[in-house]
C-alpha positions as CSV (number, residue, x, y, z in Angstrom):
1,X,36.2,7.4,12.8
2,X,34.4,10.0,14.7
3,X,31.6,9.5,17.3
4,X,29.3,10.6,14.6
5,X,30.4,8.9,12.0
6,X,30.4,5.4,13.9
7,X,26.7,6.5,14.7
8,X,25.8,6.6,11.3
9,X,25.4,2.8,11.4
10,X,24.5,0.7,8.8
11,X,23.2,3.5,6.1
12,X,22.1,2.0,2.8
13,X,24.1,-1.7,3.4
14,X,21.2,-3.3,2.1
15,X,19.1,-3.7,-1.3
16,X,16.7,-0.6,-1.9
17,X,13.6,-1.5,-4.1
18,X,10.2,0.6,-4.5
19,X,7.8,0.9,-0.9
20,X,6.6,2.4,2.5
21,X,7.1,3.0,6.3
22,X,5.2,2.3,9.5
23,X,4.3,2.7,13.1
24,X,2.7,0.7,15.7
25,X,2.0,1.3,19.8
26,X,1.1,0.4,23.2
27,X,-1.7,-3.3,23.9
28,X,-0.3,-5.8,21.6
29,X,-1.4,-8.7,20.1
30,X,-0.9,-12.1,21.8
31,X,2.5,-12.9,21.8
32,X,2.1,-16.6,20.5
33,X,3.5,-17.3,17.4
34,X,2.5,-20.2,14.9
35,X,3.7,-23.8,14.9
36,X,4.5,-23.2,18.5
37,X,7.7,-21.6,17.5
38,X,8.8,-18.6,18.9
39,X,11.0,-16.2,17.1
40,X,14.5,-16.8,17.2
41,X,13.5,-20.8,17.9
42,X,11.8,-22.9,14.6
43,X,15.5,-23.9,14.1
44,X,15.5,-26.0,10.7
45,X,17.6,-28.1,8.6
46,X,18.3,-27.0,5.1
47,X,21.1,-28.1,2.7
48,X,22.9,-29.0,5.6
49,X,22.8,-25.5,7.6
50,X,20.8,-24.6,10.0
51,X,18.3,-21.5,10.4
52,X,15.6,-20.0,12.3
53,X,12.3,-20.1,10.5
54,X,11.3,-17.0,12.8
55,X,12.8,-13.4,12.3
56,X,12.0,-10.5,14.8
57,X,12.3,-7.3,12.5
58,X,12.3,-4.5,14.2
59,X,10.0,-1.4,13.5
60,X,11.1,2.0,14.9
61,X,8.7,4.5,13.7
62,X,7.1,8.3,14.5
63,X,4.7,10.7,12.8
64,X,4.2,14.7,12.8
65,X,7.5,16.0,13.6
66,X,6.7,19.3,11.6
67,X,10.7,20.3,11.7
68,X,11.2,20.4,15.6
69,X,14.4,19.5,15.9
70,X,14.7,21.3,19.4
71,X,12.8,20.4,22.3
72,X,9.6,22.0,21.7
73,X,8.1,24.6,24.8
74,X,5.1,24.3,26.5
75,X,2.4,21.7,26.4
76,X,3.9,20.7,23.1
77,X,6.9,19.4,24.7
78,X,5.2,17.7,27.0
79,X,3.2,13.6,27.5
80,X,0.6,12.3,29.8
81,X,1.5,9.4,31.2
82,X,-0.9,6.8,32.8
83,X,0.5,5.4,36.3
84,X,-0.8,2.0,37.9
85,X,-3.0,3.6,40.2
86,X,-4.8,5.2,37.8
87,X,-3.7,8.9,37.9
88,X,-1.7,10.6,35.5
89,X,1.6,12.8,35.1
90,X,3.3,14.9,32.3
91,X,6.6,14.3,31.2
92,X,8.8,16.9,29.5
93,X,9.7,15.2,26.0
94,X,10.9,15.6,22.3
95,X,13.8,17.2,20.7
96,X,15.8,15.5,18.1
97,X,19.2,15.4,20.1
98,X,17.1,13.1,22.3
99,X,15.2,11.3,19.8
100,X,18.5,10.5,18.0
101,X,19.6,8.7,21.1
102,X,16.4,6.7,22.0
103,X,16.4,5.6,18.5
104,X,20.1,4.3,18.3
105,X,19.6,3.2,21.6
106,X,16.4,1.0,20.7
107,X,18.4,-0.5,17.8
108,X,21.3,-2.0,19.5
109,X,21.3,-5.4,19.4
110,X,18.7,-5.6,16.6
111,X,20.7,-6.2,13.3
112,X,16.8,-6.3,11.6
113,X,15.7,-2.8,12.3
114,X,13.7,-0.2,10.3
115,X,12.4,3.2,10.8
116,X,9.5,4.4,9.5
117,X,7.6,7.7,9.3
118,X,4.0,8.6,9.0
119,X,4.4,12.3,7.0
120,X,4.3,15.8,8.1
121,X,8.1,15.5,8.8
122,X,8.2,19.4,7.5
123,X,6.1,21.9,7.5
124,X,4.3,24.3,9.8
125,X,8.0,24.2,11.7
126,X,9.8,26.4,13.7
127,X,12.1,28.9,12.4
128,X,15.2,27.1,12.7
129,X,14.0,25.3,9.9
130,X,11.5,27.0,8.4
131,X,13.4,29.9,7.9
132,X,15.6,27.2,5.4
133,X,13.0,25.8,3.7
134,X,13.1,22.7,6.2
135,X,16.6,21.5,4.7
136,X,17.4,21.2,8.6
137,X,15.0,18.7,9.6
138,X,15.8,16.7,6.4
139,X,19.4,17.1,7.2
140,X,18.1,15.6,10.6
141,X,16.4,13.0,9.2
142,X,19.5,11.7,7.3
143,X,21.4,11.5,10.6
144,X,18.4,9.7,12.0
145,X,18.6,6.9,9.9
146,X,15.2,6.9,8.9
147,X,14.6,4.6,6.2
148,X,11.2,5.8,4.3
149,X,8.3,8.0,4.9
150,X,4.8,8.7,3.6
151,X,3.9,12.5,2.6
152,X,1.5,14.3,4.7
153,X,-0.7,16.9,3.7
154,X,2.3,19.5,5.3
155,X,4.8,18.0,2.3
156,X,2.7,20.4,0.3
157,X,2.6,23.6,2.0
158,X,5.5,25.0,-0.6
159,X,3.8,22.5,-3.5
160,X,5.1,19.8,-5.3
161,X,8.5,20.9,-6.6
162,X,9.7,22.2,-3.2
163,X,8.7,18.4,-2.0
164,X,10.2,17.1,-5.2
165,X,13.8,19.5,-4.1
166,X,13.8,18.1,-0.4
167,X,13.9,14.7,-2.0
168,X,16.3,15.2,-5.0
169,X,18.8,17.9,-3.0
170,X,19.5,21.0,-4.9
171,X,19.5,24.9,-3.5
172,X,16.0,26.8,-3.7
173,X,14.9,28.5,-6.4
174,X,14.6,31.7,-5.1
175,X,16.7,31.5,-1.3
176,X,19.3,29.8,-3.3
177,X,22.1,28.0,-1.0
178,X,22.2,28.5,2.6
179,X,25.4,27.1,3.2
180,X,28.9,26.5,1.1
181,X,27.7,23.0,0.6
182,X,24.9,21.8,-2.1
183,X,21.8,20.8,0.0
184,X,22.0,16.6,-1.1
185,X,18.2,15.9,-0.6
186,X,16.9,13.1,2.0
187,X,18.5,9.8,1.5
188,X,15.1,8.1,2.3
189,X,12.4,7.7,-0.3
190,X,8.8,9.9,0.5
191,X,6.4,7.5,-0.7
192,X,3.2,9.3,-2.2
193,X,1.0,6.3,-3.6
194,X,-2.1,8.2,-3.7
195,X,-0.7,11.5,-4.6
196,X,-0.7,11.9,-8.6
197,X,-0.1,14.7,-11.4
198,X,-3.1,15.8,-12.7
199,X,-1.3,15.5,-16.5
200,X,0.2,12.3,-16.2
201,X,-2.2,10.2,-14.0
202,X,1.0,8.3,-12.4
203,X,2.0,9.2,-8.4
204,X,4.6,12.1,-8.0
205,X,6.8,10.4,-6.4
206,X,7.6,6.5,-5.4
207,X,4.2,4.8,-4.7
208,X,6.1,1.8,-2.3
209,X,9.3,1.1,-1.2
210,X,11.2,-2.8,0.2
211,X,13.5,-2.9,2.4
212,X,15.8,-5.7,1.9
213,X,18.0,-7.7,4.5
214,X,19.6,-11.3,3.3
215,X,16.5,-12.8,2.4
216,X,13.6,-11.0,4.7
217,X,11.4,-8.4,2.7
218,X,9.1,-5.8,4.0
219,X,7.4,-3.4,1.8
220,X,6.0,-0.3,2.8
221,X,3.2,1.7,1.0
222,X,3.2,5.3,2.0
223,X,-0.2,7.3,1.5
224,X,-1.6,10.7,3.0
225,X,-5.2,12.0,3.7
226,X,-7.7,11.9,0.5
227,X,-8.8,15.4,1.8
228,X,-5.6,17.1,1.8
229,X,-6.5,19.9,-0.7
230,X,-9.0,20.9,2.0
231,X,-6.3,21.3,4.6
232,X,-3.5,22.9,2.4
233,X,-3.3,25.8,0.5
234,X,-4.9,25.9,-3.0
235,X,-1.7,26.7,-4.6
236,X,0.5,24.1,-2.5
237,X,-1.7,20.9,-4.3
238,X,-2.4,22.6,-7.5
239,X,-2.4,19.9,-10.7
240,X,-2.8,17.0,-8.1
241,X,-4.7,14.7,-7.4
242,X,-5.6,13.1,-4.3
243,X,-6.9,9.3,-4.8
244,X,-8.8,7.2,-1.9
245,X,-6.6,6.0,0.5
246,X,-7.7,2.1,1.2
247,X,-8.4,2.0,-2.8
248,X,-4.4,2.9,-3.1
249,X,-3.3,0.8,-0.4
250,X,-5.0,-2.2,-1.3
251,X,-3.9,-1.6,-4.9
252,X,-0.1,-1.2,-4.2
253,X,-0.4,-4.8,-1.8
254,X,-1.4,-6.7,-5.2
255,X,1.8,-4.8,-6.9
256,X,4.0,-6.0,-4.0
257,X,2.1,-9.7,-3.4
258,X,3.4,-9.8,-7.6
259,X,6.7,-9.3,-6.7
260,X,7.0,-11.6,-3.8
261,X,6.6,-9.4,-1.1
262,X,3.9,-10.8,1.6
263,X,5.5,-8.5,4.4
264,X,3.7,-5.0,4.1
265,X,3.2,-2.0,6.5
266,X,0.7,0.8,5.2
267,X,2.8,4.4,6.1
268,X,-0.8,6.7,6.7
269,X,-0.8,10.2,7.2
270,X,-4.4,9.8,8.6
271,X,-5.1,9.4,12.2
272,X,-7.6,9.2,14.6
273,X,-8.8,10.2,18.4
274,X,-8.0,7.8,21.2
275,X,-10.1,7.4,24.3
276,X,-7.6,8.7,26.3
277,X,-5.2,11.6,26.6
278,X,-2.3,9.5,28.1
279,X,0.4,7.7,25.6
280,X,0.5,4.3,27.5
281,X,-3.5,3.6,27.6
282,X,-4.6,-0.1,26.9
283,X,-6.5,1.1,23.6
284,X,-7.7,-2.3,23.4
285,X,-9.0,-3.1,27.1
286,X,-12.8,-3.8,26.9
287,X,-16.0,-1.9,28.1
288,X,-16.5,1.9,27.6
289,X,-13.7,4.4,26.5
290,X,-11.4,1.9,24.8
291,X,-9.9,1.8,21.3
292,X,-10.2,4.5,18.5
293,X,-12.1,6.9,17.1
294,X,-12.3,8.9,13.9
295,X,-11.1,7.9,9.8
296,X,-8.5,5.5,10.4
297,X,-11.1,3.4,12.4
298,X,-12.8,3.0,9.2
299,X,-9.5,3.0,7.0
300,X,-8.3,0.4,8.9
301,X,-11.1,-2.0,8.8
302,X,-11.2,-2.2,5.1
303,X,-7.6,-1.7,4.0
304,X,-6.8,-5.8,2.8
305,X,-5.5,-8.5,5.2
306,X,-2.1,-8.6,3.0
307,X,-1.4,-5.4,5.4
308,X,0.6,-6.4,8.3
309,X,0.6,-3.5,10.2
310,X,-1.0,0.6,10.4
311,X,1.9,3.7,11.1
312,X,-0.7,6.4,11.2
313,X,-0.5,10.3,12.1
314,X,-2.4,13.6,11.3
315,X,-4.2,13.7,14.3
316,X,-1.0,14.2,16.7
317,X,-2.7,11.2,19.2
318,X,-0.7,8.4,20.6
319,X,-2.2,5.4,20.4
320,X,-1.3,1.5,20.0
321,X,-4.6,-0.2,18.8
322,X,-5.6,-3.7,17.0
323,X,-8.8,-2.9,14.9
324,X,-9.8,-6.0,13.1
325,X,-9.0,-6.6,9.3
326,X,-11.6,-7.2,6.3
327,X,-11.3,-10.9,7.8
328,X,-12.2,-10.1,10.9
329,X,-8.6,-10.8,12.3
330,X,-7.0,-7.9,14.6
331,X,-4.5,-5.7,13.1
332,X,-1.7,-3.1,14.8
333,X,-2.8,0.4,14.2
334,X,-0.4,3.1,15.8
335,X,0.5,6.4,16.1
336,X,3.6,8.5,18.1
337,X,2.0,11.8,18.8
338,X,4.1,14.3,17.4
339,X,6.5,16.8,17.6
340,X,9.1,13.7,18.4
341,X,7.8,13.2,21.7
342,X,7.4,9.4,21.2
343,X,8.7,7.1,18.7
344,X,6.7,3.3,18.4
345,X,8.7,-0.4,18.9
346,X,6.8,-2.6,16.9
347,X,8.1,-6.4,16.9
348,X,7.4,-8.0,13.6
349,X,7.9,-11.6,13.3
350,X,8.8,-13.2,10.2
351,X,8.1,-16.2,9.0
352,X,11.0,-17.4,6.8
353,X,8.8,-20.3,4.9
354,X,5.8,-18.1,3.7
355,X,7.8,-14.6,3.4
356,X,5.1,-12.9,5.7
357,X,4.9,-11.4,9.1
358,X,3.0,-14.0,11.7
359,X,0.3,-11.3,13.0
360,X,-0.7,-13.0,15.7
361,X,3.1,-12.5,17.2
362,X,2.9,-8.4,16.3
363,X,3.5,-6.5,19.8
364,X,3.8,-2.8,19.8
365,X,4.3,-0.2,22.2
366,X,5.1,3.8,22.3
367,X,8.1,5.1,24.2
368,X,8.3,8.6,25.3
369,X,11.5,10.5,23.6
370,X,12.3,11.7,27.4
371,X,15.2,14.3,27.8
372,X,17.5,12.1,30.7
373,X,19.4,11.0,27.9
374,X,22.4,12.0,26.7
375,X,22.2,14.4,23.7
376,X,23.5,13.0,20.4
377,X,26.5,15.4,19.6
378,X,25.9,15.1,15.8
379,X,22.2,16.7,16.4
380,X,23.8,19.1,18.8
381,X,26.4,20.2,16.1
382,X,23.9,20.3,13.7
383,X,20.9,22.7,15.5
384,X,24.2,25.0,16.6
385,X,25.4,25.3,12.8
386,X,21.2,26.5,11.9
387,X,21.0,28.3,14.9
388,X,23.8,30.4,13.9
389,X,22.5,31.2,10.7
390,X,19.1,32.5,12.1
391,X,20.0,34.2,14.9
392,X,20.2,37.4,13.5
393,X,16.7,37.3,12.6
394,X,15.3,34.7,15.4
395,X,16.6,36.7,18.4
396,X,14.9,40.1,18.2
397,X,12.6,40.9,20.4
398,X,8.8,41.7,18.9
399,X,6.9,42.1,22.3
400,X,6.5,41.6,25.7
401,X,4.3,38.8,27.9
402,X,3.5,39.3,31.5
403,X,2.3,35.0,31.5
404,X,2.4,32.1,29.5
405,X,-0.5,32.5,27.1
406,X,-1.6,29.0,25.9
407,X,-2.8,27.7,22.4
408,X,-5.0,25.0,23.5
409,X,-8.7,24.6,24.3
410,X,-11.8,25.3,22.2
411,X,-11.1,28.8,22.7
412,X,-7.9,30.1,23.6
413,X,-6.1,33.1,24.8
414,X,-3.5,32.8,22.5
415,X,-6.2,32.3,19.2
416,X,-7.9,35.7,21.0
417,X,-4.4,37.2,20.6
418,X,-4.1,36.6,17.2
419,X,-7.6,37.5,16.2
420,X,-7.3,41.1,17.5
421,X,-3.9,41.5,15.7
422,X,-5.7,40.7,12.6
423,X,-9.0,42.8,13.8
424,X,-6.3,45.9,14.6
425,X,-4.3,45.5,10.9
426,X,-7.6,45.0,9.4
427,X,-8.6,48.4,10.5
428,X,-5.2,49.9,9.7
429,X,-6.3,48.7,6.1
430,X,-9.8,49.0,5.8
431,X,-11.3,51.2,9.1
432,X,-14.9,49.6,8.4
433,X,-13.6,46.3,9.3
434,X,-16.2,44.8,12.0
435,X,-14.3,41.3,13.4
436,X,-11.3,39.0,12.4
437,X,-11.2,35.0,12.3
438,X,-8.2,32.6,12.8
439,X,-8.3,29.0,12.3
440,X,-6.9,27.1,15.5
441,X,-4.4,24.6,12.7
442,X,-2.9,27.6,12.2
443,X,-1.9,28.0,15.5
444,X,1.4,26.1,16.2
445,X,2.3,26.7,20.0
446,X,1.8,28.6,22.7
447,X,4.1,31.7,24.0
448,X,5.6,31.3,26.9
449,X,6.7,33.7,29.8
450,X,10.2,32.2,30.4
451,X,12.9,32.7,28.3
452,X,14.2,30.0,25.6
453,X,17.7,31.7,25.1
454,X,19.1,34.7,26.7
455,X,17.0,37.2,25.9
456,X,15.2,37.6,29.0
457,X,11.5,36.4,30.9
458,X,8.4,38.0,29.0
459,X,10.4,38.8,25.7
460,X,9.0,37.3,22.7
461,X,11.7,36.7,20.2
462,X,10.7,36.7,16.6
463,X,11.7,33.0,16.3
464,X,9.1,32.2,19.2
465,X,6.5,34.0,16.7
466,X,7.6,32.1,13.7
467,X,7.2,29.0,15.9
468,X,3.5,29.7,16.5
469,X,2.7,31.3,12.9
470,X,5.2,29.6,10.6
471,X,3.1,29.8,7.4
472,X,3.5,32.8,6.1
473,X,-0.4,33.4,5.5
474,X,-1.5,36.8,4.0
475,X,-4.0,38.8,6.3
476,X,-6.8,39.6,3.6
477,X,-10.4,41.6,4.1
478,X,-13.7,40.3,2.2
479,X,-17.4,41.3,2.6
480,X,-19.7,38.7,3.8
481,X,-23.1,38.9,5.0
482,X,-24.9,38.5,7.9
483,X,-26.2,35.6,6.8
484,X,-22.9,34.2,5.6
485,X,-21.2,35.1,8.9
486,X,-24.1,33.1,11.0
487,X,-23.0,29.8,8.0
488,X,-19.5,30.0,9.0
489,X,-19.7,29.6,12.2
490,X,-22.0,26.7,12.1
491,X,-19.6,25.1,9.5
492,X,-17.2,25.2,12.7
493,X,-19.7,21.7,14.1
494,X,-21.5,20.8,10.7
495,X,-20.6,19.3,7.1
496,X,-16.8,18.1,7.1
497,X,-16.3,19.1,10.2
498,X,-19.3,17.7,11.9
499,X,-17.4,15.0,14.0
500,X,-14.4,17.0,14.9
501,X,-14.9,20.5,15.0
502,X,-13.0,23.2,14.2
503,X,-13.5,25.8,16.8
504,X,-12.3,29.3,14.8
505,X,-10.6,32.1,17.1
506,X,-12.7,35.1,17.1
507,X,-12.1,39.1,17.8
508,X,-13.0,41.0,20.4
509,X,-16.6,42.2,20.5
510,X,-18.0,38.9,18.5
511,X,-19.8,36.6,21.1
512,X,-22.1,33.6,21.0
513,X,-22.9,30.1,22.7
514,X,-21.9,26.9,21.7
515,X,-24.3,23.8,23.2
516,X,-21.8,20.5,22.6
517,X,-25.2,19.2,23.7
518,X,-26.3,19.2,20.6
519,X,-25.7,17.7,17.2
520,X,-24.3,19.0,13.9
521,X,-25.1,22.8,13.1
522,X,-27.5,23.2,15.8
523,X,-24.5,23.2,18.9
524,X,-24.0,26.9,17.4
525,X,-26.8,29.0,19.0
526,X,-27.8,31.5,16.7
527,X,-29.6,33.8,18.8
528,X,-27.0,34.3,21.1
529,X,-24.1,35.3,17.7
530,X,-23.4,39.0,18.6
531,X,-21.2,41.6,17.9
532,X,-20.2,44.9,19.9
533,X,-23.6,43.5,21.9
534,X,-25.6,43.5,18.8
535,X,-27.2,40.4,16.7
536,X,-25.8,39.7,13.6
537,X,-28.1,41.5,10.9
538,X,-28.4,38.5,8.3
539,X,-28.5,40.9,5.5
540,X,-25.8,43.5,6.2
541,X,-22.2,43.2,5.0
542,X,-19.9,42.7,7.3
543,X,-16.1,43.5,6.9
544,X,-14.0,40.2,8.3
545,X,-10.0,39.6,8.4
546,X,-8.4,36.3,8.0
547,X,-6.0,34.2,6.6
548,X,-5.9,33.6,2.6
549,X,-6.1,29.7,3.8
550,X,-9.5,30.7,5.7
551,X,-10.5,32.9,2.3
552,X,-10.1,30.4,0.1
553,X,-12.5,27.9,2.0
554,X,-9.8,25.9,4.3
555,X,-10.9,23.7,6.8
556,X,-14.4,22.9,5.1
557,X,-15.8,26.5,5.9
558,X,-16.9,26.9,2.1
559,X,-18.7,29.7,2.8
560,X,-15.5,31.9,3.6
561,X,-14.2,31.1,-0.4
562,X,-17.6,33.0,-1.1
563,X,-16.7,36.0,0.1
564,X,-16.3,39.6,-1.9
565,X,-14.4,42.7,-1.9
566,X,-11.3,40.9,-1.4
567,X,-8.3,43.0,-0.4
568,X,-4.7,41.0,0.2
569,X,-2.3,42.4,3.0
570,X,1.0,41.7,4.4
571,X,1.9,38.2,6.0
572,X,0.5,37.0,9.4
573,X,4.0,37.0,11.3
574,X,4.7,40.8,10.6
575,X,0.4,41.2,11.6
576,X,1.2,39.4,15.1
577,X,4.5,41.6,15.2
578,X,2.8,44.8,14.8
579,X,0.2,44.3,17.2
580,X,2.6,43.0,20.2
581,X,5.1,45.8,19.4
582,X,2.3,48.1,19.8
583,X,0.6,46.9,22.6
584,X,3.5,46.0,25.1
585,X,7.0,47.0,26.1
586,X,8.9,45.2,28.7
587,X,7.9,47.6,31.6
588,X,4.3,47.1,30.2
589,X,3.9,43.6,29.0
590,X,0.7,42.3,27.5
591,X,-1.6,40.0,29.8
592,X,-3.4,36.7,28.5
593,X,-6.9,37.5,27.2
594,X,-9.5,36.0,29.4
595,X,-10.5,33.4,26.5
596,X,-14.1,34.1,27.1
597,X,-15.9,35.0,24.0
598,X,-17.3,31.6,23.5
599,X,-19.4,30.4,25.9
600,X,-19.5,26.3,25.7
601,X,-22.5,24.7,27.2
């Protein structure tokens, strides 16, 4: 037996019925458990043989991997931690090599164990993946052990029937087979209970899933955001429907409760923003800047007390938070970042008389994925094998960086980057083309300066540009007027978007103010919205670049589906290309922009 093989521990040795996965983190509840027992204690009589009333089942779970299977660069490889004094420190983190190894680490000597994910496994993922239609990462996720997952809104980026092929195996339509071996599928269900087929009325795929171990039953119910077709692509949710999310969860518990299953997790790709920054906060310590904001504060406090325990995601936070049940009772909520930089324990105790978990003995925490560990050679083997494959395409060089140029902030230098790519090929199409737009979701990482592989400080590698545009977008032109422009960028802090906005990255020569102390559409000033120096003339046309997921009304800006004069060009990879190779060369590199066209009050 090989070291990988013996790895492969324990895959499918127990019943599989229909259910869902989840997550839990850091505070926890209080550790007492009913009856005065504690798990592993409670030892009964019955029929002569004696057993513990109390089960610990163990809950390994982690959210928003998005197909990085190697360690991810830059601030997205990287966790704030909280020490006891009170400062903080980042730690490098994430990569599945490592994950692999935390995760079979955390299960030894825990024969109940399950792992759980909250969605977006694939999607929006780096080239070694995305360039195969994200069979890695589900080849990954196989060696991982992970037991069931809920969709997130990424499972539908290709549509339903790519989502339907990573589940079922089979080559791709049009790619075919990347490899002399038939791509087998994921041997874990994706639970989509509130996804369903606009012709049919039933969910897509499995609505819940048990898991099964002598005689302790869990069931998960896997759901994803309600508002998914305003995040994804018209065409990746086209004939579906996306149901309410506590309406679905509280419906499946009934189906479970029927079948004798008290123990339930909800698996929700739906998320929310923590007080803090750093992974180990005590989200439930009391007084200001404690617990969770955002929808799963509200998902969470009607979903029905049958649920046990929360895995959440979407929101790439890390949190561990109780947020009291429809009873008034606290409940685990959790979340591991993302990007497998943290996976969640979560001790569930089990009470072998009433078949449910004793909440007031759920504890939680988040561990950071750290890279001190040995790497698992199976994951090693594995990214070499895809790494092979696309390094004919991943390792030529597109352009040249004097500096790291970062993705993060309300404005950054890296969303100025790509705005005056799509400003320049908008010209090339159309020369009356006035400014460009770029939603920051869109952007998946930063670039940095030093070098991943052997190609050298500064070079950008066309894998390092898949990584931060993975999508394959369309640049497109439409006409909108002044008055229509001035909209859009108050849609940015109003409507949908009103309690987390959505700052779009913006061209060169288009400036204005935004006043955070304000409310709603008023924090956009609109006296101060210029271009080239010039107000914005709220009844001329203006020519604007963007994204087809930005023309078609994306991210609640409703105003950009009403555009005209539509004109479809190439994708936005070969856009960003064209501009970098260009506009540097390696004796010339290209300097971060200054990131100061929005001026934030």
């Amino acid at each position: 037996m090989s070291a990988t093989s013996h790895q492969h521990r324990r895959r499918r040795t127990y019943a599989l019925v229909a259910g869902a996965a989840a997550v839990a983190t850091a505070g926890a509840l209080a550790a007492a458990i009913p009856a005065t027992a504690s798990a592993g204690e409670g030892s009964q009589k019955h029929g002569g043989h004696h057993f513990d009333r109390y089960q610990d089942v163990q809950l390994l779970s982690f959210n928003d991997l998005h197909g990085n299977l190697e360690a991810p660069a830059g601030s997205s490889g990287r966790v704030t931690e909280l020490q006891a004094d009170g400062t903080t420190k980042t730690i490098d983190a994430g990569g599945v090599e490592y994950l692999a190894t935390h995760l079979r680490q955390a299960r030894e000597g825990n024969r109940y164990s399950i792992t759980a994910a909250g969605g977006d496994m694939v999607g929006a993922s780096p080239l070694i993946s995305g360039l195969f239609h994200d069979e890695p990462t589900i080849e990954a996720l196989n060696k991982l052990d992970l037991d069931v997952t809920s969709v997130g809104n990424h499972e539908f980026d290709e549509g339903p029937k790519e989502l339907a092929r990573l589940q079922n195996g089979g080559c791709h339509p049009t790619a075919g087979c990347y490899t002399d071996k038939k791509f087998k599928g994921a041997d874990f269900p994706y639970l989509a209970a509130n996804v369903l087929s606009e012709k049919s009325g039933k969910p897509i795929l499995k609505p819940y899933w048990v898991w099964k171990k002598r005689d302790v039953k869990v069931g998960f119910i896997g759901v994803t955001l309600e508002d998914t077709p305003g995040v994804v692509s018209a065409e990746g949710v086209k004939g579906l429907k996306f149901k309410d999310e506590v309406e679905t969860i509280n419906k499946y518990a009934k189906v479970l409760q029927r079948q004798g299953v008290k123990s339930i997790v909800a698996l929700i790709h739906e998320g929310g923003l923590p007080a803090s920054g750093a992974y180990n906060y005590d989200c439930d310590s009391p007084g200001a800047g404690d617990g969770i904001s955002g929808p799963i504060a509200d998902i969470a406090k009607n979903i029905t007390p049958s649920v046990d325990a929360l895995v959440t995601g979407h929101t790439h936070a890390a949190y561990v938070c109780t947020i009291p049940d429809p009873s008034g009772k606290p409940r685990m909520v959790t979340s591991a970042a993302s990007f497998g930089r943290l996976y969640t324990d979560t001790t569930l105790t089990y009470d072998r008389f009433t078949g449910d978990i004793a909440r007031t003995a759920v504890k939680s925490a988040n561990h950071v994925v750290t890279r001190d560990v040995p790497k698992a050679p199976d994951m090693t083997e594995l990214i070499s094998k895809w790494n092979t494959l696309a390094a004919p395409i991943g390792n030529r060089a597109i352009g040249y960086i004097s500096a790291d140029i970062p993705s993060a902030g309300t404005e950054s230098p890296l969303g100025d980057l790509i705005a005056d790519a799509q400003l320049a090929y908008g010209k090339e199409l159309d020369p009356e083309t006035d400014l460009a737009l770029m939603n920051p979701g869109g952007i998946r990482a930063p670039l940095t300066y030093a070098a991943k592989g052997g190609e050298g400080d500064g070079v950008v590698t066309y894998a390092e540009g898949f990584t931060v545009q993975p999508f394959s977008n369309t640049v497109n032109l439409q006409d909108l007027t002044g008055a229509q422009l001035i909209q859009v960028l108050k849609e940015q802090v109003s409507g949908t978007n009103a309690a987390s906005p959505k700052i779009l990255q913006i061209s060169s020569g288009l400036t204005y103010t935004l006043d955070m102390t304000k409310s709603g559409a008023d924090r956009v000033v609109t006296d101060s919205i210029k271009l080239n120096g010039e107000a914005i003339n709220p009844t001329a046309t203006y020519r604007v670049a963007m994204n087809n997921f930005l023309a078609g009304g994306g991210d609640g800006f409703a105003t950009l589906g009403q555009g005209t004069n539509d004109l479809v060009g190439t994708d936005d990879l070969t856009v960003l290309e064209k501009y970098l190779t260009a506009n540097s060369s390696a004796s010339n590199p290209i300097a971060p922009p200054a990131a100061n066209r929005i001026t934030v009050k």
